[in-house]
C-alpha positions as CSV (number, residue, x, y, z in Angstrom):
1,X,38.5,-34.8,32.4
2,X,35.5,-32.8,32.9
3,X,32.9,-31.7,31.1
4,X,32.9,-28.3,31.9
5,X,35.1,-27.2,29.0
6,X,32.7,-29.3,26.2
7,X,29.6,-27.0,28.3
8,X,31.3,-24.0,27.4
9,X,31.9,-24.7,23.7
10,X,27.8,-26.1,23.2
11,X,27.0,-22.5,24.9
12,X,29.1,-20.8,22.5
13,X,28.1,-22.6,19.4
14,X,24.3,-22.5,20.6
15,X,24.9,-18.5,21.0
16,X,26.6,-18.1,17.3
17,X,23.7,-20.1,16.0
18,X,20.8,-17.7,17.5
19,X,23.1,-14.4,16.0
20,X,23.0,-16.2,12.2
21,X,19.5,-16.9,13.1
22,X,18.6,-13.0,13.9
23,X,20.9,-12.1,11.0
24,X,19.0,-14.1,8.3
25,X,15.8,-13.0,10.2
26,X,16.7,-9.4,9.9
27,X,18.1,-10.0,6.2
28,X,14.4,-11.4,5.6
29,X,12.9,-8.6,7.0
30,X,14.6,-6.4,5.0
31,X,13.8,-8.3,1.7
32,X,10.3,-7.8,2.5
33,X,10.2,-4.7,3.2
34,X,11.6,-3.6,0.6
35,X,9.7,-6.0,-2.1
36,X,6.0,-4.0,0.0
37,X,8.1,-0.9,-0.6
38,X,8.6,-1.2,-4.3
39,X,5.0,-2.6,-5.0
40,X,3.5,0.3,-3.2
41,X,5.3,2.8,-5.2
42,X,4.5,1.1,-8.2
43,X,0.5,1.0,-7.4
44,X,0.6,4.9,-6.7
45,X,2.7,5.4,-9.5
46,X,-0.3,3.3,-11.7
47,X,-2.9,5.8,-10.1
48,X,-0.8,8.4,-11.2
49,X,-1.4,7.4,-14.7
50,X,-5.0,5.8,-14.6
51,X,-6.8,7.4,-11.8
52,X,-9.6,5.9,-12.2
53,X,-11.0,2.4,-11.9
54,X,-14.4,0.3,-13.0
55,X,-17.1,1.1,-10.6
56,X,-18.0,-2.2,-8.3
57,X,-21.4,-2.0,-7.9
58,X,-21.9,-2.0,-11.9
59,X,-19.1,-3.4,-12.9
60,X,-18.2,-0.2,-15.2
61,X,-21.3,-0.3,-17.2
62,X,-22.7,2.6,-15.5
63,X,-25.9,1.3,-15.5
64,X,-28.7,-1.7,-14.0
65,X,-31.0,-3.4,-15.9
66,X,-34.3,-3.9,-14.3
67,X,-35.4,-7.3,-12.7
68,X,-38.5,-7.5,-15.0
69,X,-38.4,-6.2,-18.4
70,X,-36.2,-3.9,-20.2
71,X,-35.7,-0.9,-18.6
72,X,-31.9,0.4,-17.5
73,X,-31.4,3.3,-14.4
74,X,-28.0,4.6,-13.9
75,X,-25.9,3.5,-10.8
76,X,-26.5,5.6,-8.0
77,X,-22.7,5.0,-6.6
78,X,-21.0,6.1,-10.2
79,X,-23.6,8.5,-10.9
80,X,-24.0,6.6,-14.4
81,X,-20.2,7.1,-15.4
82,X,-19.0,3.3,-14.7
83,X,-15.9,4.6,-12.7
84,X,-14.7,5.0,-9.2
85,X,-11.3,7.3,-7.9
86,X,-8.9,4.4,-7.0
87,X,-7.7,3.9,-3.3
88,X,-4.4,4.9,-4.2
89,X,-5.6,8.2,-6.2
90,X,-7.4,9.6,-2.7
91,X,-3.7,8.9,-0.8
92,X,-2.0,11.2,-3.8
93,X,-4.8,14.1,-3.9
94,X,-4.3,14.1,-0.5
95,X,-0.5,14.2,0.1
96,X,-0.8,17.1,-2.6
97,X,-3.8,19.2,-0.8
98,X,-1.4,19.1,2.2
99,X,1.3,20.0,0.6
100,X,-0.6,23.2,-1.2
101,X,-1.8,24.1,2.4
102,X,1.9,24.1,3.9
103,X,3.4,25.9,1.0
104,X,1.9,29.6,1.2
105,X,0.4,30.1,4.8
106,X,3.2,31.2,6.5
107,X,5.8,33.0,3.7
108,X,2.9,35.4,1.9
109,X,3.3,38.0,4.8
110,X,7.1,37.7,5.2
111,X,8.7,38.7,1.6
């Protein structure tokens, strides 16, 4: 007998293999996208609610102490108030300032 048959099968089984291969790949892919998805929505849905965070230059105290002695000056980055807009906060207040400019431009003129 020959062994062109027995090549044929190997092909075959090799080719099944790589599509089970890209379908758990792809199945992967979807999992994580979706897990980023969810965890995105949840951090802007935390700004939503807390807005702000602690300042990191002063760690929230809103002021520095002075190398020698006891003197305090507020933090020139938090202005003295120990917080900071979050990351997150700027991407919401920014989706919404678009949206406010898209709403009334166009249909004030036309009613």
């Amino acid at each position: 007998m020959s062994n062109h048959p027995a090549t044929a099968i190997s092909a075959a089984a090799t080719h099944g293999s790589e599509l089970a291969a890209t379908v758990q790949t792809a199945g992967q892919v979807a999992t994580v996208a979706l897990i980023v998805t969810i965890a995105v929505g949840f951090y802007l849905f935390t700004c939503l609610i807390w807005p702000f965070g602690k300042c990191r230059r002063c760690k929230g105290a809103g002021k520095f102490k002075s190398p020698f002695g006891r003197a305090y000056r507020h933090c020139p980055r938090c202005q003295g108030s120990g917080l900071r807009v979050r990351l997150g906060r700027h991407v919401i207040n920014h989706i919404r300032a678009v949206h406010g400019a898209g709403d009334n431009t166009t249909s004030k003129g036309k009613r």
